[in-house]
N, C-alpha and C positions, 0 to 999 in steps of 0.2 A: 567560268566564275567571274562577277563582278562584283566590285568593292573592294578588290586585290590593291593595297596592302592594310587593308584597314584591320584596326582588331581583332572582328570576330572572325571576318573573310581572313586574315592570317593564320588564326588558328585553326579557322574547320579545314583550310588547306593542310595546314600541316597534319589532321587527324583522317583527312580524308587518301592522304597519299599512302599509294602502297604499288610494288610493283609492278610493271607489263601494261600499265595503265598512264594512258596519254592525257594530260591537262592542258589546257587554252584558259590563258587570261589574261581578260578584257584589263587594260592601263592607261591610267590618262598619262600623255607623256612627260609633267613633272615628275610622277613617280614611279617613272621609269627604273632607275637606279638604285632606289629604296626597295622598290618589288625586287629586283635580282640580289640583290644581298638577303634579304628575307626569304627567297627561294631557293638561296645556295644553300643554308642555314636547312631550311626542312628540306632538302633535297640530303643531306649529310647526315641530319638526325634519324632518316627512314632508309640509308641506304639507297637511294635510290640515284639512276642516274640524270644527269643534271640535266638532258634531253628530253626528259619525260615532259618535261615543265616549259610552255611555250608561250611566252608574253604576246599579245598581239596588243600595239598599240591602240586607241583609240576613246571612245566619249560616249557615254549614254544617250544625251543630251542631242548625238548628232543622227541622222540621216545611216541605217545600217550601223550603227554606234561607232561611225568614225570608221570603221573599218576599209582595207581597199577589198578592192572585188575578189582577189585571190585567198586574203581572210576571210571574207564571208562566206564562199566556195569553200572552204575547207571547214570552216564551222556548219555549215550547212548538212555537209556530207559525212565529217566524221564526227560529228560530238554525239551525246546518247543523252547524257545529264546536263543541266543548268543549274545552275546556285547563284539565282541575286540579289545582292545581299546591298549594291551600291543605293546612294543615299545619304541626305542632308539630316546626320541624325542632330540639330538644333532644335531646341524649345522656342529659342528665338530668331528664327530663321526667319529672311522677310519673304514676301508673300511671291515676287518674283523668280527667286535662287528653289524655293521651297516648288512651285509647279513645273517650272522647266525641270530639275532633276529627279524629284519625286515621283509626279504624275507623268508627263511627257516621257522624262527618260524609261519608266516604267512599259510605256505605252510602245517605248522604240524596241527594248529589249523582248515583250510581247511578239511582235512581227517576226523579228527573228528567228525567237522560238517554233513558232508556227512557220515559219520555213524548212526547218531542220528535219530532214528525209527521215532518220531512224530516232526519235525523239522516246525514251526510255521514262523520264520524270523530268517536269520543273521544277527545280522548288524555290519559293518564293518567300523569303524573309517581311512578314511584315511587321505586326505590332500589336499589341494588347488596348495601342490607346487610340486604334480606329473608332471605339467605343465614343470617341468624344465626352458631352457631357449627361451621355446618357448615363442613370443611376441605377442601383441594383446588382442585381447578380448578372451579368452578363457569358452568356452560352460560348461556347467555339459554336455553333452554324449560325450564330448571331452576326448580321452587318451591318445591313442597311438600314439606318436610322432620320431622325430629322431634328436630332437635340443638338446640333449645333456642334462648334470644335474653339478649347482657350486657345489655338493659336495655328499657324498656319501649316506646322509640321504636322499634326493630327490632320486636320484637312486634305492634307495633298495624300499621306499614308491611306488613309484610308478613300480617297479617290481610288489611288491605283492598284490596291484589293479588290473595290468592285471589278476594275478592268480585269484582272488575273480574274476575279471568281466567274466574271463572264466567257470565259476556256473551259471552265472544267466542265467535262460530257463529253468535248472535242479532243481535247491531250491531256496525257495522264500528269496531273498536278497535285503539288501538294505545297498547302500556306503553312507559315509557320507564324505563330504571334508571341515573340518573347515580352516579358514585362521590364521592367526598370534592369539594366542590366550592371550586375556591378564587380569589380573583380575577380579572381581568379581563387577560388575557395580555400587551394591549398599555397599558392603565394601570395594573394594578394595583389598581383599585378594587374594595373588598369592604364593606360594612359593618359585619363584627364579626369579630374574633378568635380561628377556635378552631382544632383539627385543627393541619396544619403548623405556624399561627402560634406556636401553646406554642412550636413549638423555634426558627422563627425569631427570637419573642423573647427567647426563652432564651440563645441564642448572643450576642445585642445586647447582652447586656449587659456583656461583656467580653469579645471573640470573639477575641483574639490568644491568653486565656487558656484560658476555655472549648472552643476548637476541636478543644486540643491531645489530651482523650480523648472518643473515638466514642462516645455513648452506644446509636447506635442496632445493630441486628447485619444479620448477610448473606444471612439466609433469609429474613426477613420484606419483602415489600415491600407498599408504604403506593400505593394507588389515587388519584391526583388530576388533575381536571378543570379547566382554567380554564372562567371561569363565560362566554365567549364562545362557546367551544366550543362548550360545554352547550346553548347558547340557537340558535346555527348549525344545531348537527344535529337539535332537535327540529324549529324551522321549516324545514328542508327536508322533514324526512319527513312532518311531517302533513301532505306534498300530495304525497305518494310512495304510489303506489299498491302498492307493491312490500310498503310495511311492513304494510298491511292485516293487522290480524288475528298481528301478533309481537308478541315483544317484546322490546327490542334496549338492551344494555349500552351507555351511554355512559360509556365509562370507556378509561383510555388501556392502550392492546394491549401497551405494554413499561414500566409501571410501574418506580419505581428502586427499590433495597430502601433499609431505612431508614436504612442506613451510607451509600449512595448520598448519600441527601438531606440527610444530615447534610453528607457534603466538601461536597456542593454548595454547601447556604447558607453554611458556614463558607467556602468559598473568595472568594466573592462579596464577604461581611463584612469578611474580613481576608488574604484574598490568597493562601491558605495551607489544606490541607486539614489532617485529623487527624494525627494521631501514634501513638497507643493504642486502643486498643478495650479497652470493657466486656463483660465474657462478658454475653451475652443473659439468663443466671440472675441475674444479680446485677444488671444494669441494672433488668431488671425487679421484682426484691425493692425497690431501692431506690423505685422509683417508684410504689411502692403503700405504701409508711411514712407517716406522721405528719407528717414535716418535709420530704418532697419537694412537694410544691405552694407551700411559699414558697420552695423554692429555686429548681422547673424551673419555676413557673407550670402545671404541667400536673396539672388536676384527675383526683382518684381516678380517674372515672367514662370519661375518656378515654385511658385507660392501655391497655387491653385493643387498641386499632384500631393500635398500635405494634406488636403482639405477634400479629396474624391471621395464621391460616396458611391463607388459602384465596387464592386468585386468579379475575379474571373472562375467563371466555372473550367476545369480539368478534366472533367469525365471521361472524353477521349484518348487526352493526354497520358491521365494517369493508365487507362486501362493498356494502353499501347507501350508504353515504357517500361510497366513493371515486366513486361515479355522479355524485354533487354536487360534487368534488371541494372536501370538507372533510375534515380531517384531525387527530387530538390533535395538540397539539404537543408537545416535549420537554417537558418541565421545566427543563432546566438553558437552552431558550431564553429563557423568560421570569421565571427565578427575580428578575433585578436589578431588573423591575421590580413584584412582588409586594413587594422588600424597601423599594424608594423609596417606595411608598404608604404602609409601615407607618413609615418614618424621617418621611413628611411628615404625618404623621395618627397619631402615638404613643399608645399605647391610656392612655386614663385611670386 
């Protein structure tokens, strides 16, 4: 696995461990010491022993991903599964950090793979918003496009999905494309603030006031996944022979538009949905001025993912999950408590 200790790599670890079963994972060595407290933790939670679980230092980004030649000999010859998840997930990521790690490291952990003697499944974490600025309804066998990418992390995401979809036929692969990913359905737990939060923090901060005009509008709807979901459906399917060789939108099948999600949090906050709507023209001028980021908290650079006009089609997703039965949840089931994490944990 790579991306180990990040979020979601944390917790598909923690859902994927189970006994008799040997795990390798790839660390860059800052977080060296953060991965083994994290691993003691779900090594304790599953029972399992603390052996199972084997750091290999190293870097996407390098030549064999940093590894020495005794690690990649041993990755080589024992591993069966891959899970990587590593990645500059920034909106605002500059264009250098965003192809060295994205694409390249992509490209390195590729090679890899296709070294690996008894190679079982890849699976490959990518993203909903390869899609770029393409509009519409956009498919899971949907990729290659020419509408362009707002910013450099779509760009490089969806470079190094080409390179993985160019394997599959050769090794058994499977992509996975979550959409906006946002805490933890039944605690709410996320570790940083971006996406929805802008506006749920926005409404916080005088929501009896602020509620009373919609900034968001009726055509656009905003994709979001609690990060349980996310980590449910990948571990099912990487041992779903069904998915072999797709590659399936994790994203929820009846998204709310952004006036939706706006009542929503607003009612939650203060009991009471909107009153007025902003025409979509003028919400969106304002929100690209000067002075709208210390008013809304919502940087430039995330401005455009309010205002998408594409949608994702599920049809493989849905048809393969309900076998597991797993399922998105609503949004407005879990919005209270996405809001009590951010009331108990208030961004600095």
């Amino acid at each position: 696995m790579t991306g180990f200790p990040g979020f979601i790599a944390g917790r598909l670890l923690g859902r994927l461990a189970k006994p008799e079963t040997q795990y390798f994972i790839l660390v860059q060595p800052p977080f060296v010491r953060r991965a083994m407290d994290e691993i003691e933790s779900i090594a304790d939670a599953a029972s399992i022993p603390l052996e199972s679980f084997v750091i290999i230092e190293g870097d996407i980004t390098q030549p064999n991903l940093g590894m020495s030649n005794s690690d990649l000999q041993t990755i080589q010859y024992e591993t069966t599964d891959v899970f990587h998840l590593a990645a500059v997930y920034d909106l605002g990521v500059k264009k250098d950090i965003a192809f060295k790690v994205n694409l390249e490291g992509t490209k390195r952990v590729n090679d890899v793979v296709c070294s690996i003697k008894d190679l079982h499944r890849y699976n490959y974490i990518s993203t909903c918003y390869v899609a770029g600025k393409r509009t519409g309804t956009i498919r899971e066998s949907d990729l290659e496009h020419k509408a362009g990418f707002r910013n450099f992390y779509e760009e490089t995401k969806y470079l190094a999905e080409v390179e993985v979809e160019r394997l599959k036929g050769l090794f058994p692969i499977t992509i996975y494309r979550p959409a906006v990913v946002v805490g933890d359905s039944r605690t709410g737990e996320i570790p940083k603030y971006d996406g929805i939060y802008y506006l749920i923090n926005y409404l916080r901060k005088a929501p009896s006031i602020l509620r009373l005009l919609n900034i968001g509008n009726a055509t656009v709807r905003l994709n979001l996944v609690p990060v349980d979901f996310v980590v449910e459906a990948i571990a099912a399917l990487a041992q779903d022979e069904q998915a072999l060789g797709r590659t399936i939108a994790i994203a929820d099948p009846a998204p709310l538009t952004t006036a939706e999600l706006f009542d929503v949090i607003a009612k939650d906050l203060s009991g009471r949905r909107s009153e007025f709507s902003l025409p979509q023209r003028v919400a969106e001028w304002f929100l690209n001025t000067g002075i709208s980021p210390g008013v809304t908290g919502l940087p430039h650079f995330a401005v455009p993912y309010f205002f998408i006009g594409q949608s994702y089609d599920t049809s493989v997703a849905d048809e393969l999950l309900a076998r597991h039965g797993i399922s998105c949840p609503p949004f407005a089931s879990y919005v209270s408590n996405l809001i009590d994490f951010v009331e108990e944990n208030p961004p600095k």
